[in-house]
C-alpha positions, 0 to 999 in steps of 0.5 A, spaced: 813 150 427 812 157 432 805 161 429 808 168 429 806 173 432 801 179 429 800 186 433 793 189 431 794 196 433 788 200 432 781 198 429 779 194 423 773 196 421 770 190 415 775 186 415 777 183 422 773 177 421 779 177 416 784 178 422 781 173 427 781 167 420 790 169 421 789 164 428 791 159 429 796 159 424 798 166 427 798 168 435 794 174 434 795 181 440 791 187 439 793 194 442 785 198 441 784 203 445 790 207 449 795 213 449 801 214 447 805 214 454 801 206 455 803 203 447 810 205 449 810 202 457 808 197 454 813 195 450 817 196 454 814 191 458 815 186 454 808 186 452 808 184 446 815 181 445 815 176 439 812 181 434 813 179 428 809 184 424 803 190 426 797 192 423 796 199 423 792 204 420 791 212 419 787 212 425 791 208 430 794 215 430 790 218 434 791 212 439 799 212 439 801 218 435 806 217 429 811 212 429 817 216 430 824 213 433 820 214 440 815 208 438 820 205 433 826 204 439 822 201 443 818 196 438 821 189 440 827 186 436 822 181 433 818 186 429 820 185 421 814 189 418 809 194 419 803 194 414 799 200 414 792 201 412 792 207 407 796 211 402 799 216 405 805 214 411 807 220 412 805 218 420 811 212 419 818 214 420 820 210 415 827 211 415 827 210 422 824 203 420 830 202 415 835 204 420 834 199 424 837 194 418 844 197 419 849 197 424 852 204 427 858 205 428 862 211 430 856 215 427 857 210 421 852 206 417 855 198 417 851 194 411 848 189 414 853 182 415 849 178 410 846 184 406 840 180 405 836 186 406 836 194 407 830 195 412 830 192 419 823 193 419 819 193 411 813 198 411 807 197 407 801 201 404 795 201 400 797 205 395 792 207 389 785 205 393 782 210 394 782 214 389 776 216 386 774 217 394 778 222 395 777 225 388 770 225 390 772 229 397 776 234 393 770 235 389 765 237 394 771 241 398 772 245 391 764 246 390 764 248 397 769 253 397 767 256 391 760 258 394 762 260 400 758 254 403 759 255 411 756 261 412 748 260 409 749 253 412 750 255 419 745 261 419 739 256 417 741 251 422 741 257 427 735 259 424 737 266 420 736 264 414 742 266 409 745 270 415 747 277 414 755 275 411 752 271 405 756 272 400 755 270 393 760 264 390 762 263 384 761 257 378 767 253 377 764 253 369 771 257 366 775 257 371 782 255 371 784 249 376 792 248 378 793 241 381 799 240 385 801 232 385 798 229 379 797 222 382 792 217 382 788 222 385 790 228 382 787 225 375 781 222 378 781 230 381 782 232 373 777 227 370 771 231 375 772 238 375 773 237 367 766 236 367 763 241 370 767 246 365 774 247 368 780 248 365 786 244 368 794 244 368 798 242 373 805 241 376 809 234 378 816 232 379 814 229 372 811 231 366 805 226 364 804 223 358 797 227 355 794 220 355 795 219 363 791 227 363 788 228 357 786 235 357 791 238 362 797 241 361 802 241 365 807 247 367 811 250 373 809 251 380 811 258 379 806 259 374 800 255 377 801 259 382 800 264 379 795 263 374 789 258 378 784 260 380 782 254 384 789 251 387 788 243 390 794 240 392 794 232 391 801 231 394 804 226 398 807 229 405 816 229 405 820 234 408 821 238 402 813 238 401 811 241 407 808 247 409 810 248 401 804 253 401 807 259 406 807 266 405 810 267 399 806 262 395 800 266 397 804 272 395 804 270 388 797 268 387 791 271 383 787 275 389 780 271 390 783 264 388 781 258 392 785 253 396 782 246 397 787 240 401 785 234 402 792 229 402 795 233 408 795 238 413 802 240 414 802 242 406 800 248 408 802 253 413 796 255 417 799 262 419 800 264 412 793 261 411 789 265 415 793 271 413 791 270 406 784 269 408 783 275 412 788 280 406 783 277 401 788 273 398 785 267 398 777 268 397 775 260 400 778 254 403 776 247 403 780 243 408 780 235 409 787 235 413 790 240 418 797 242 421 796 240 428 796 233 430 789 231 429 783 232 431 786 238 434 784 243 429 785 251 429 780 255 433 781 260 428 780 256 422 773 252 425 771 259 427 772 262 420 766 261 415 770 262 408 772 255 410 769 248 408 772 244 413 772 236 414 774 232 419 779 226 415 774 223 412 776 223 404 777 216 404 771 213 410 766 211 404 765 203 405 767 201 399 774 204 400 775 202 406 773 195 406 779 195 399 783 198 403 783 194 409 783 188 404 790 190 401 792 191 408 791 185 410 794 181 405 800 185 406 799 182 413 799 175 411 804 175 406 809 178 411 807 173 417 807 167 412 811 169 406 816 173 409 815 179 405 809 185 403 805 185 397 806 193 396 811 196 399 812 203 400 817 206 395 823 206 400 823 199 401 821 196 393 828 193 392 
């Protein structure tokens, strides 16, 4: 029997002694380094023909960029599963994935002959592994943003002590948290900030049993957006989602609210952003992710004292990373051994 072939793209930073046990039985290739213009000439080299399924990660991204129909029209014919370590797959075009299970016809979409499946390319995640990581993240961004961290830190480290723009910050004791996607994070998120004596309501596509967030409440995003005065969003990326924080939004909040990010940059509109910060609409910010393609941040925004800012990091904590890679990897092996994926993204669960 033919071992399948399985593309590593990116890095595998704990568990890739669980990738080299995948041979012999699987022949393995490896894109680690490179560019984007260097994964997709290689592909069409013929590179990695016979590819059956990829291993990728949130930061192979910065490698190849997102799997658009760029990469998506040049992967070869052979490839039926992309296992993608982390939650979020914003960076996957997964309808694109599942195009390549229909013929077009005339602008038509042709179910396949045998209707044996939807997707010519089955995408999987690591749903609900990080978590209390991110949880925690959000945490530090919030209290950050509240004090108005970046200003005093910067000026001690150059030697100025507080500095001439310290600003007294605020407690997060009393003060109302408005959530925005009430997930696995958002509840980890809830649980947190109820301990250092917030209040916490919510928005979400759906109203959550009052065990799943006991002690929050649930209500519109209009009314969150005007009654918080800390704002988190804990939102998956869609098209619908994107740059749901824009001029507008900002335009209904309290004067002095706090925004914090931690799930995806393009959540919000970094002009309309900026503008509020510098109006006072928005008193302090904590960013994990931004709108540009990563690490490419905003001048602006590194250049801004009232924003806390991280470099995507809600997730690299050992212990979550190495869940992560470990659910990715079983992914990985049921795809090449069994044919099919242990957690696939919601768009693929049949």
């Amino acid at each position: 029997m033919v071992a399948p072939i399985a593309l590593l793209v990116g890095e595998i930073i704990f568990e890739y002694e669980a990738w080299n046990a995948l041979s012999p039985r699987a022949t393995l290739k490896e894109y680690r380094l490179g560019t984007r213009e260097d994964f997709i000439q290689r592909c069409k080299d013929g590179e990695f023909d016979g590819t059956v399924g990829i291993f990728r990660s949130n930061e192979s991204t910065m490698i190849t960029g997102r799997f658009t129909e760029e990469i998506l029209s040049v992967l070869p014919k052979s490839v039926k599963f992309i296992c993608h370590n982390g939650g979020g797959y914003d960076n996957i075009d997964v309808d694109g994935c599942t195009r390549r299970g229909y013929h077009i016809l005339f602008n038509f979409r042709i179910w396949p002959a045998n209707n044996a499946t939807v997707a010519g390319i089955m995408v999987s995640h690591t749903p609900n592994t990080n978590s209390n990581a991110a949880a925690d993240t959000n945490i530090f961004l919030m209290l950050g943003a509240l004090r108005q961290i970046t200003a005093p830190i910067l000026a001690l480290r150059r030697g100025q002590w507080r500095g001439s723009s310290f600003e007294h910050g605020h407690d997060p004791e009393n003060k109302m948290l408005g959530i925005i996607g009430m997930g696995d994070v958002g509840i980890a998120v809830a649980k947190r900030a109820q301990a250092f004596g917030m209040k916490v309501q919510y928005y979400n596509y759906d109203v959550l049993a009052a065990s799943s967030a006991p002690g929050a409440t649930y209500v519109t995003l209009e009314n969150l957006l005007e009654t918080s005065d800390v704002i988190m969003l804990c939102i998956a990326l869609t098209e619908s989602t994107r740059h749901m924080l824009g001029s507008c939004e900002f335009a209904r909040m309290k004067k002095g609210v706090v925004i914090v990010n931690g799930s995806r940059g393009a959540l919000i509109d970094e002009n309309a952003l900026l503008v509020a910060l510098e109006d006072g609409t928005v008193f302090s910010a904590g960013l994990d992710v931004f709108d540009s393609e990563e690490p490419d941040v905003r001048e602006e925004l590194i250049k801004n004292e009232k924003v806390v800012l991280l470099p995507h990091i809600a997730a690299a904590t050992v212990e979550t990373f190495t869940t992560m890679e470990k659910l990715a990897m079983e992914n990985i092996k049921s795809a090449l051994f069994d044919g099919k994926l242990v957690t696939p993204v919601p768009e693929h669960i049949k």
